[in-house]
C-alpha positions as CSV (number, residue, x, y, z in Angstrom):
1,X,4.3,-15.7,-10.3
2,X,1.6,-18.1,-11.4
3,X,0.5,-16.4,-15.3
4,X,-2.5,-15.5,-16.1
5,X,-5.2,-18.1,-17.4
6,X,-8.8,-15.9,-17.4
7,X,-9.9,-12.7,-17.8
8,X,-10.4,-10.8,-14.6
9,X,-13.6,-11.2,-14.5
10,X,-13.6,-10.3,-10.4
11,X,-12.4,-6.7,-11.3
12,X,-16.2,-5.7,-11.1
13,X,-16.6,-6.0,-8.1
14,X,-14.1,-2.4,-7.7
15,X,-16.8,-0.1,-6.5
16,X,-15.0,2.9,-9.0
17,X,-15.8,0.4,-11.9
18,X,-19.4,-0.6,-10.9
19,X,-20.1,2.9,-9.9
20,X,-18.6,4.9,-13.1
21,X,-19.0,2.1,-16.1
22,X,-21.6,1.2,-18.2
23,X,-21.7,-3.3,-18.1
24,X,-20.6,-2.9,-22.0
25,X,-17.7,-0.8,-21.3
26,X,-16.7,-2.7,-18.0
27,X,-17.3,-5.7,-20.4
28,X,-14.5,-4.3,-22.7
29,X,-12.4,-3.5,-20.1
30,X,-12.2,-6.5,-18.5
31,X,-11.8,-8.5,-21.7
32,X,-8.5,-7.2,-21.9
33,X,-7.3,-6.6,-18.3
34,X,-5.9,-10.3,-16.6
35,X,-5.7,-11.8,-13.3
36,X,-2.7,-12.9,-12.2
37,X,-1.4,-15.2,-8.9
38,X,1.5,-14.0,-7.1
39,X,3.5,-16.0,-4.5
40,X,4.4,-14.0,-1.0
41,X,7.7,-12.0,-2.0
42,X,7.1,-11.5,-5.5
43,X,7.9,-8.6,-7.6
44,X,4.8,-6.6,-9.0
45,X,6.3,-4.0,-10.9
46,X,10.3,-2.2,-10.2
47,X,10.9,1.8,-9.9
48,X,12.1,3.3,-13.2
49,X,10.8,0.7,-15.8
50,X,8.8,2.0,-18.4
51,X,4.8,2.1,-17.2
52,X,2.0,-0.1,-18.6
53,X,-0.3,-1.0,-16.4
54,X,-3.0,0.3,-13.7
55,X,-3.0,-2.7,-10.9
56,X,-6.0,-3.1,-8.7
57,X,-5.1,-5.6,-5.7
58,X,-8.2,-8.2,-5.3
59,X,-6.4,-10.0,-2.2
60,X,-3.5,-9.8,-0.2
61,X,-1.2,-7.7,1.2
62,X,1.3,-5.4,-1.3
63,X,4.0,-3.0,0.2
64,X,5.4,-0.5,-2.4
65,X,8.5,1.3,-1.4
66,X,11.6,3.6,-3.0
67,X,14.6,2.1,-3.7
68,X,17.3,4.0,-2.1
69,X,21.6,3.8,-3.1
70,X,22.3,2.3,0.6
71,X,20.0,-0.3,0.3
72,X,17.7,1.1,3.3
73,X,14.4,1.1,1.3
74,X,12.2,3.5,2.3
75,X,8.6,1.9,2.7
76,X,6.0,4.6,1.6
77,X,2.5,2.0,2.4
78,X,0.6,-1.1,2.6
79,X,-1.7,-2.0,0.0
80,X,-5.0,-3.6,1.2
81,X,-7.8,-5.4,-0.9
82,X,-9.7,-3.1,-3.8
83,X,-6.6,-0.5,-3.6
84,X,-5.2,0.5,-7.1
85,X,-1.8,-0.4,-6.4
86,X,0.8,2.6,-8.1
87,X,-2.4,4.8,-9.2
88,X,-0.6,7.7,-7.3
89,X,1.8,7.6,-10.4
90,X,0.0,5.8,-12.8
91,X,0.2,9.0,-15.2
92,X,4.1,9.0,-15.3
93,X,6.1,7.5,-18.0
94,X,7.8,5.0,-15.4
95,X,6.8,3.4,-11.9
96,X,8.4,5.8,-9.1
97,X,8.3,3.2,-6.7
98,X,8.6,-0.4,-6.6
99,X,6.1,-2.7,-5.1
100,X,6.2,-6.2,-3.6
101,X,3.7,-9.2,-2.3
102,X,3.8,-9.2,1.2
103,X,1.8,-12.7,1.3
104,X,-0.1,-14.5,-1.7
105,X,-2.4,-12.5,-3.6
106,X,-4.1,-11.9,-6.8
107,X,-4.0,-8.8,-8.8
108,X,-6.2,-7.3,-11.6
109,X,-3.7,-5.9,-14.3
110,X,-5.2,-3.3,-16.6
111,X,-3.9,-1.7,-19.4
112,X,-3.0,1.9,-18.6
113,X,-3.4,3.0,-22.0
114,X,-7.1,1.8,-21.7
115,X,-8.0,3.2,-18.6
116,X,-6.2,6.7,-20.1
117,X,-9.0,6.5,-23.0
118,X,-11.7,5.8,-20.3
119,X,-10.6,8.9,-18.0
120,X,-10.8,11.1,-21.1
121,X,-14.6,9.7,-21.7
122,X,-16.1,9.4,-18.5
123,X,-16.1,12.3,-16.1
124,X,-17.7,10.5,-13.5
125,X,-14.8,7.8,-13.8
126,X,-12.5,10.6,-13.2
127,X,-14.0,12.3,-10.5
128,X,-13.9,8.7,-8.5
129,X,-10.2,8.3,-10.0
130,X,-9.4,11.6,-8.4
131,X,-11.3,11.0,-5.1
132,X,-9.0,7.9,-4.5
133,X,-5.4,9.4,-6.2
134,X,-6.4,12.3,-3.2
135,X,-7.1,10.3,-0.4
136,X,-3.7,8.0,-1.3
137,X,-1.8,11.2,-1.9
138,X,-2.9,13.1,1.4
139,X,-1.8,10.0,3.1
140,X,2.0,9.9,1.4
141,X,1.7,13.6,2.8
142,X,1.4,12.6,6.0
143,X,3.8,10.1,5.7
144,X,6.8,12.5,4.3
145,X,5.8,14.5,7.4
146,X,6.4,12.3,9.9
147,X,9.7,10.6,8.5
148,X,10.9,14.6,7.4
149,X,10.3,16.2,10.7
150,X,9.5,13.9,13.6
151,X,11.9,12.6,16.4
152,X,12.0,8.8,16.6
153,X,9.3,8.6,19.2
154,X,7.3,10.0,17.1
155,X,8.0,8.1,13.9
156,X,7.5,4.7,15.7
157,X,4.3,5.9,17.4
158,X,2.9,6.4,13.7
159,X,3.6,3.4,12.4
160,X,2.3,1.8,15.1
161,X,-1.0,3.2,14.6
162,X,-0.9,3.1,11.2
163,X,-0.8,-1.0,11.2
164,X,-3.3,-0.8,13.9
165,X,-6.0,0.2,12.4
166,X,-8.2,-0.8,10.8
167,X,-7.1,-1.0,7.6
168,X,-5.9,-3.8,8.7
169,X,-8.0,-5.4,11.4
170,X,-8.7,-8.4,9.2
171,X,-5.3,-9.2,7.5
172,X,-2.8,-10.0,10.0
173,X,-0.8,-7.9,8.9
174,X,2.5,-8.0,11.3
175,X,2.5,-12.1,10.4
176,X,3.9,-10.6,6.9
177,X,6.4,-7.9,8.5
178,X,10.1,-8.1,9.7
179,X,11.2,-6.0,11.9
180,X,13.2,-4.7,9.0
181,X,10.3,-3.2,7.4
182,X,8.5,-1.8,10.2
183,X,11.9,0.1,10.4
184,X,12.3,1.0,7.0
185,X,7.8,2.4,7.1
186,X,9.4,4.7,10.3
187,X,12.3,5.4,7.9
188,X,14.7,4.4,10.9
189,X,17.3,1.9,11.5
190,X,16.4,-1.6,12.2
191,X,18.8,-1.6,15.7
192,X,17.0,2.0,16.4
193,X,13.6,0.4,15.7
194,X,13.9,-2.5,17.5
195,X,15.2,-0.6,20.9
196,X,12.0,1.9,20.7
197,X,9.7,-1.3,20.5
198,X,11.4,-2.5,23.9
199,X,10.9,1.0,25.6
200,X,7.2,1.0,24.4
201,X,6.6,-2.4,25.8
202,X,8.8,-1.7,29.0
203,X,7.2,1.6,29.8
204,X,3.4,-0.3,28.8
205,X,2.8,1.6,26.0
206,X,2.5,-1.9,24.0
207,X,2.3,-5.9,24.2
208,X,4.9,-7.8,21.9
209,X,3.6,-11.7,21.7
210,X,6.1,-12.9,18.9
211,X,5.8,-10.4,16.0
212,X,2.0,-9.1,16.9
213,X,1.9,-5.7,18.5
214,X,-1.1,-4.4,20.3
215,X,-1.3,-1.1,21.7
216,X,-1.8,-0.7,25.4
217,X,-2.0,2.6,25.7
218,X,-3.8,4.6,23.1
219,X,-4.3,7.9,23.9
220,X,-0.5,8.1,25.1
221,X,0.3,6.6,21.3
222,X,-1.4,9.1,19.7
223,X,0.2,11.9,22.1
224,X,3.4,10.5,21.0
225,X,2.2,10.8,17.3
226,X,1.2,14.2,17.8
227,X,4.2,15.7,19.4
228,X,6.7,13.8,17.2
């Protein structure tokens, strides 16, 4: 991790800040909220330590994930540019999750307790708060769903579309991904994972050049998805 030198004077450009924040208070904010460097594979914050910090992710790619006993982590999403990184437990005590730097990226690191006092101020802060924590929570719904009560097909077929999209369209994203993690998103085994990707390609469902995957055959995919 490269430490921080400057104040993150690029955290403006979050549309929740520019859109709920006076330019004193997003002044005051950002005076004590720091940028910070991290190398691809670095540690952002570890489930069950004690809580201080929002994180807003400027660039890069961050996966956050549970930490399970067998050591098959359990991959909950992808973290794209101008995502608060933990805000779907940024009210708890300690991080539920861990998260990780998939690739080189900088990261906007704001208090918690200040942006506690600011929620408490600023209803229009915590309506746009609330938008995002919804639209992050509905898609961890969605997520529990498919790894709870889909067959493998299924599974597979979700993540596939899930790193498709565009969320993604400009980042590269399966240049940062093993085949491990692909497995542990599907909540599968790596051996299981691996010998669906073959049947996909074989039955021309998808291409495999290297570790880029492009759907083929979308509205089968999404059948797949849909029947689990």
């Amino acid at each position: 991790m490269v430490m921080p030198t400057e104040t993150c004077h690029a955290c403006d450009n979050n549309y929740i800040l520019i859109k709920a924040l006076s330019e004193s208070e997003r002044k005051i904010l950002l005076q004590r909220a720091t940028q910070v460097s991290y190398r691809k594979k670095e540690m952002l914050f570890k489930q069950g330590n004690f809580q201080t910090s929002l994180f807003l992710l400027k660039s890069g790619l961050v996966k956050t994930f549970m930490e399970r006993r067998n050591e098959k982590n359990l991959i909950l999403r992808i973290a794209v540019a101008n995502e608060f990184i933990n805000l779907p437990s940024f009210l708890q005590p300690t991080y539920e999750f861990s998260a990780i730097t998939l690739c080189n990226s900088e990261v906007c690191i704001i208090p918690i307790d200040d942006v506690r006092q600011l929620l408490e101020k600023k209803a229009e802060l915590s309506q746009l708060i609330l938008t995002e924590y919804s639209r992050l929570s509905s898609f961890l719904l969605q997520r529990m769903v498919s790894v709870g009560t889909k067959q493998m097909h299924g599974r597979l077929a979700d993540v596939i579309l899930y790193l498709c999209s565009k969320d993604f369209e400009n980042s590269n994203i399966f240049e940062y991904l093993s085949r491990k993690d692909i497995a542990e998103i599907a909540g599968m085994s790596v051996e299981g994972s691996i010998r669906l990707l073959t049947e996909f390609k074989n039955d021309g469902l998808i291409n495999m050049n290297g570790k880029h995957i492009t759907i083929n055959n979308m509205e089968l995919m999404q059948r797949l998805s849909e029947i689990g």
